[in-house]
Each structure stands twice: as C-alpha cells, then as structure tokens.
C-alpha positions as CSV (number, residue, x, y, z in Angstrom):
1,X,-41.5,-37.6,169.7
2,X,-41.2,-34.2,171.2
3,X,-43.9,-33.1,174.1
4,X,-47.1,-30.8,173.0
5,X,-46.1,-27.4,174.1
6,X,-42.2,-27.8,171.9
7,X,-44.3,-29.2,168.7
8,X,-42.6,-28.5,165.4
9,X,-44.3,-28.1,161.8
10,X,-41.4,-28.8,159.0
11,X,-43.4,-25.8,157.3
12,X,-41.8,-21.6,156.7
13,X,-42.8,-18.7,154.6
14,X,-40.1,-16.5,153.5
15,X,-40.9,-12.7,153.1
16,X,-41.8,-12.9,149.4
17,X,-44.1,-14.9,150.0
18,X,-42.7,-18.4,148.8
19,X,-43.6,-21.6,151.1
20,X,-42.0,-24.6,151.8
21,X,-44.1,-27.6,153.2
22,X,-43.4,-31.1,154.5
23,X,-46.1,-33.5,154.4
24,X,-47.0,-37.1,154.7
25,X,-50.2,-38.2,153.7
26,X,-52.0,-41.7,153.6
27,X,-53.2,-43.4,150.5
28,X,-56.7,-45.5,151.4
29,X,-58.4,-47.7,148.4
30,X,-61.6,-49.7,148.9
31,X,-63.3,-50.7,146.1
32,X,-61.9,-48.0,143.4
33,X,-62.3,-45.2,145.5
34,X,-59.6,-43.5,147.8
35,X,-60.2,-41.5,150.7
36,X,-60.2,-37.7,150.5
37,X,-60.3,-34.9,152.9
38,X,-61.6,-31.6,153.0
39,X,-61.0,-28.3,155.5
40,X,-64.4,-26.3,156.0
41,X,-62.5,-23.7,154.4
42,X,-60.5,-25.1,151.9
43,X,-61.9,-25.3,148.1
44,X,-59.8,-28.8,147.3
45,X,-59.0,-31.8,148.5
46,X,-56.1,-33.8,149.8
47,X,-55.7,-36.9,150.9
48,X,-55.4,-37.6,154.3
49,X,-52.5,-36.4,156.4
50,X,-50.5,-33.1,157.7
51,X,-46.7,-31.7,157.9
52,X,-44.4,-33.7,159.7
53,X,-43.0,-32.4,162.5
54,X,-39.0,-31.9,163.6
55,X,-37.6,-35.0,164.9
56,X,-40.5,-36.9,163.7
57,X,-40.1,-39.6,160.9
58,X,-43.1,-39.6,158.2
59,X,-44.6,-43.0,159.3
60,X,-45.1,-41.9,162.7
61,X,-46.1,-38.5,161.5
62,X,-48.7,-40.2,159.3
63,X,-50.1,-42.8,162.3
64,X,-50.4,-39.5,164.1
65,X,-52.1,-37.3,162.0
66,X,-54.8,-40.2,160.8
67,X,-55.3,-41.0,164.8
68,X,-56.0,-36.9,164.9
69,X,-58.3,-36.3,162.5
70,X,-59.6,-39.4,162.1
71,X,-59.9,-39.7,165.9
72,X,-58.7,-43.3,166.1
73,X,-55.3,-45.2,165.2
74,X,-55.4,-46.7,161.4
75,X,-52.6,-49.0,160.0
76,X,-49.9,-47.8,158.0
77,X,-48.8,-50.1,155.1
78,X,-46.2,-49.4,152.8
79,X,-44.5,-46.2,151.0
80,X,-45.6,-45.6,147.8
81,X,-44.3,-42.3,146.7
82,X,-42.3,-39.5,147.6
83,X,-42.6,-36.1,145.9
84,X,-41.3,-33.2,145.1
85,X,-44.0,-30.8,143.8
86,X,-43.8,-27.1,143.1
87,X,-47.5,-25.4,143.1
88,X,-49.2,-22.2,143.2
89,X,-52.1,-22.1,145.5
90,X,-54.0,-18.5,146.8
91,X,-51.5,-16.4,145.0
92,X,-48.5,-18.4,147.1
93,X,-45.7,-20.2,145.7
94,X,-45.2,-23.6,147.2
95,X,-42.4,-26.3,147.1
96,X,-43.6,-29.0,149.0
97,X,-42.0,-32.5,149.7
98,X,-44.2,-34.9,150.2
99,X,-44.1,-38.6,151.4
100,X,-47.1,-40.7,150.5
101,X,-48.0,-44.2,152.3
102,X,-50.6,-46.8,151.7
103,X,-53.3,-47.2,154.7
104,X,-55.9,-48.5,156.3
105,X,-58.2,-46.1,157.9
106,X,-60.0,-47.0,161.0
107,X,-62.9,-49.2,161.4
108,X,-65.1,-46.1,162.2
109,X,-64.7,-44.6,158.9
110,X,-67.5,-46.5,157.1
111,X,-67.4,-47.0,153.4
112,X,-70.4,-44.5,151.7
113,X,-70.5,-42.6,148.6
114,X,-72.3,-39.3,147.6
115,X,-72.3,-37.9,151.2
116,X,-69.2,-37.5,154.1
117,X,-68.1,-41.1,155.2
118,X,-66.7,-39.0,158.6
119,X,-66.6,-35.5,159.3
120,X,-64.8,-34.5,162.6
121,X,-63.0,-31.5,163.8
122,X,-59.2,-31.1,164.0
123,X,-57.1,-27.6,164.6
124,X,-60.6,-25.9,164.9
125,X,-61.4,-27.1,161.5
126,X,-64.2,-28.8,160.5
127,X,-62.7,-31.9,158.4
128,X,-65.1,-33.8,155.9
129,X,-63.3,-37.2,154.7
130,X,-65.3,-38.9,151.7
131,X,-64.8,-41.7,149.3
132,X,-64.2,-40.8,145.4
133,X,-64.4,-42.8,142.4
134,X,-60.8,-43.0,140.5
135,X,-62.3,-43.5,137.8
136,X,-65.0,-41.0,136.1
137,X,-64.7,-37.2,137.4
138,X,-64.8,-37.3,141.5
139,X,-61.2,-36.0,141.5
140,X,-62.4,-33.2,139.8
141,X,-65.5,-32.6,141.4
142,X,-63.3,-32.7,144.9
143,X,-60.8,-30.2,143.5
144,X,-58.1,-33.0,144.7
145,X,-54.7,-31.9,144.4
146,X,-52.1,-32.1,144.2
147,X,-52.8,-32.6,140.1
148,X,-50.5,-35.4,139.8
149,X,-52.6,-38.1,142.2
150,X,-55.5,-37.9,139.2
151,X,-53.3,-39.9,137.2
152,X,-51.2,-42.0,139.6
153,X,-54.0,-43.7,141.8
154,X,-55.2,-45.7,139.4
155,X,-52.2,-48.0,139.7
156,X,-50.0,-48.2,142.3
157,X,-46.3,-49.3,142.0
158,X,-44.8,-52.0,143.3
159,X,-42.0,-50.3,144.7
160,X,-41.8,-47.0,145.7
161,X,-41.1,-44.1,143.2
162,X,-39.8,-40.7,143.7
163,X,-41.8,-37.5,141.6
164,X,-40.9,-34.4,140.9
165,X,-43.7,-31.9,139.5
166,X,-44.1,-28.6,138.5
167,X,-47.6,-27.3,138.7
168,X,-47.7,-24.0,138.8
C-alpha cells in the first residue's frame, strides 16, 4: 500500500461533468437486515465502503475503509458481486465499477434497529451506520442506492456474479 501523503482515489471528473468511481463496499447480514451507511450530508444510503485506491486491491481497500469508519478491523468474507452501474446523482453522470464483498463488521457495532447502531466521524463527516430490514420498506426509507441492491440482498449467490446497470 502506498504511504499517506501519495494516497490515490481511483475516482475523476471530466469537464462535462461526467464521473467515474471505483468502489468496494462490504455486504453485512445479521438477522435479515444489512448494514447501511449514511454521510451527515448525503440524502441516501450505501453500504459500507469507499473508492479504492491506486495500487491497492479491493479486499484490502475494503478491510481499510471498514477499519476507518468503522474505527476497528472487521473480517472480509467472500466476493459476491461486481458491478458496473451507470447513475445520475445531483445533476452528475456517474459510471461507477464497483466490487462488493460479504463481511463481518466489528464487534463494536452492536446489532439495534430504529436508531444508529454506530455513528462516528471519517473525512470530517459525520457517518451514521444502521441496520435495515430487507424485507418491508427500510431500503426505501434509507434512500439506499445504488437501486439494484433492493432486489439482490435478499439472496445471495453462491458464486460471484458480474452486473451491469443502467440507472439513470
């Protein structure tokens, strides 16, 4: 992994406007209900997780990013997805590639519904990780996004599968 100071976000934004993204995020079930997380500023959901970074593989970007805003190491399991998804989001267009792995938060991040199971701060953002139903209407309450993880948490697959969306 490169040092601090020559960090690397695989993330641009071209003149028009148009963004590209890199992201690995972690998928977390406990008793029908995946982990989400929220920016203070963000009106959606994601699940947890952040852009990988140049020279960095997406398991170790995903053990780092749930170590920094989750503030303590979690296990990284298996990969279930990987995506390509094109989106619109604050009057941007996004093509993002995402890789999606199944994991274990850490033991700090208690299991609670109805209010924040852990809220810390990462980047200078306040972060606000809870626990939603997959079934009923949580994902919709949450705003979680990208659309396509509505439909696909309910059942994992056995081995992993490659997406392509278009959601804009």
């Amino acid at each position: 992994m490169q040092a601090p100071d020559t960090r690397q976000m695989i993330h641009f934004r071209l003149e028009d406007g148009r963004v590209f993204n890199h992201r690995a995020a972690g998928i977390a079930l406990r008793n029908g209900d995946v982990l989400i997380c929220r920016e203070d500023d963000d009106p959606y959901t994601l699940l947890p997780g952040g852009r990988i970074e140049i020279g960095e593989d997406s398991r170790t970007s995903i053990t780092r990013e749930i170590a920094e805003e989750m503030k303590a190491p979690g296990q990284v399991g298996r990969l279930l997805f990987t995506a390509e998804n094109f989106f619109e989001r604050d009057g941007r267009q996004f093509h993002e590639l995402g890789i999606y792995y199944e994991i274990t938060p850490p033991a700090s991040v208690p299991f609670v519904t109805g209010e924040p199971a852990l809220v810390t701060e990462d980047e200078g953002h306040v972060l606000y990780f809870h626990w939603a139903a997959i079934a009923g209407d949580d994902f919709a309450r949450y705003n979680l996004v990208p659309l396509w993880l509505r439909t696909r948490l309910g059942t994992l697959p056995e081995n992993p599968q490659h997406i392509m969306v278009d959601e804009r």
